[in-house]
C-alpha positions as CSV (number, residue, x, y, z in Angstrom):
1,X,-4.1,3.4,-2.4
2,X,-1.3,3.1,-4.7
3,X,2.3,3.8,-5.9
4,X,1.3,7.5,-5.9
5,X,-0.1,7.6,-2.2
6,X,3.4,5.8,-0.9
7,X,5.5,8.2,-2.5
8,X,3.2,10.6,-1.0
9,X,3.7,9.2,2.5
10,X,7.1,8.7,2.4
11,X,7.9,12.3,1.0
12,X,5.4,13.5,4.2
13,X,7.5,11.8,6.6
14,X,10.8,13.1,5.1
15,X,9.8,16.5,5.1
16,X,8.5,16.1,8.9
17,X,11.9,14.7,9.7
18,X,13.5,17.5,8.2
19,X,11.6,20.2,9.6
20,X,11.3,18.8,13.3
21,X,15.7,18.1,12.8
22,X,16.1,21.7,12.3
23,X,14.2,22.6,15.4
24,X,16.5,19.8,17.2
25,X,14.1,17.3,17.5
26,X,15.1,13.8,16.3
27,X,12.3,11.7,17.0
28,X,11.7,9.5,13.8
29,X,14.9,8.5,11.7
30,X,15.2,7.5,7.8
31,X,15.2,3.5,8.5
32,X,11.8,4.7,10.2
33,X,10.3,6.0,7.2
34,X,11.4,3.5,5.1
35,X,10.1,0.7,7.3
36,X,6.2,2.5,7.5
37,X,6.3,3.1,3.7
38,X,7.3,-0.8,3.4
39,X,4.8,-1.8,5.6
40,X,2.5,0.0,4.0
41,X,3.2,-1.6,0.5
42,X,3.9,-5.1,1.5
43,X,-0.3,-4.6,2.8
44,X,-1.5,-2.8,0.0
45,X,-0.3,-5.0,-2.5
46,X,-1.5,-8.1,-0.2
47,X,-5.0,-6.8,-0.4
48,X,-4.5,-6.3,-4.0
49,X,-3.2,-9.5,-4.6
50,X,-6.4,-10.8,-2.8
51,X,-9.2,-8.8,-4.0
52,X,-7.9,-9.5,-7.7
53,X,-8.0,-13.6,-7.8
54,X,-10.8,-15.6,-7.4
55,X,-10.3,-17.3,-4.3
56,X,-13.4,-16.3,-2.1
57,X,-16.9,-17.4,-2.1
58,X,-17.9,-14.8,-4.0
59,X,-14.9,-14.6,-6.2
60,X,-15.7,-17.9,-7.4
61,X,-19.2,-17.2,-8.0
62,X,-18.0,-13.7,-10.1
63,X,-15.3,-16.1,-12.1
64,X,-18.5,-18.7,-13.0
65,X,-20.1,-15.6,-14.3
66,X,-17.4,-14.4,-16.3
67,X,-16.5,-17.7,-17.7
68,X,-20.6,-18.3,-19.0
69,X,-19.9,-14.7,-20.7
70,X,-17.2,-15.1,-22.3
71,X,-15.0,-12.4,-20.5
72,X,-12.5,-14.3,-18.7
């Protein structure tokens, strides 16, 4: 996922909220939507921020290798 699939998201849940308000149903609210697509990024970059540094076994094994070639 990435920038692309929040905005996605959070225009999907905007355009629920619109159509189910004009039917009279007010079941989610903006804050809502805002707080899911928050969520969502504070994760996504989390994971990003951990699957892009070294910090795991095998993360410090790939950085060894890198380093020996050169490409890091």
């Amino acid at each position: 996922m990435n920038k692309d699939h929040l905005i996605l998201i959070g225009g999907f849940l905007g355009a629920l909220k619109v159509l189910l308000a004009s039917f009279g149903v007010d079941i989610i609210t903006q804050e809502q939507i805002d707080a899911i697509v928050n969520v969502i990024g504070f994760v996504l970059t989390g994971y990003a921020i951990w699957k892009n540094t070294h910090v795991t076994k095998k993360g410090k094994e790939q950085k060894k290798v890198l380093e020996e070639k050169d490409l890091l």
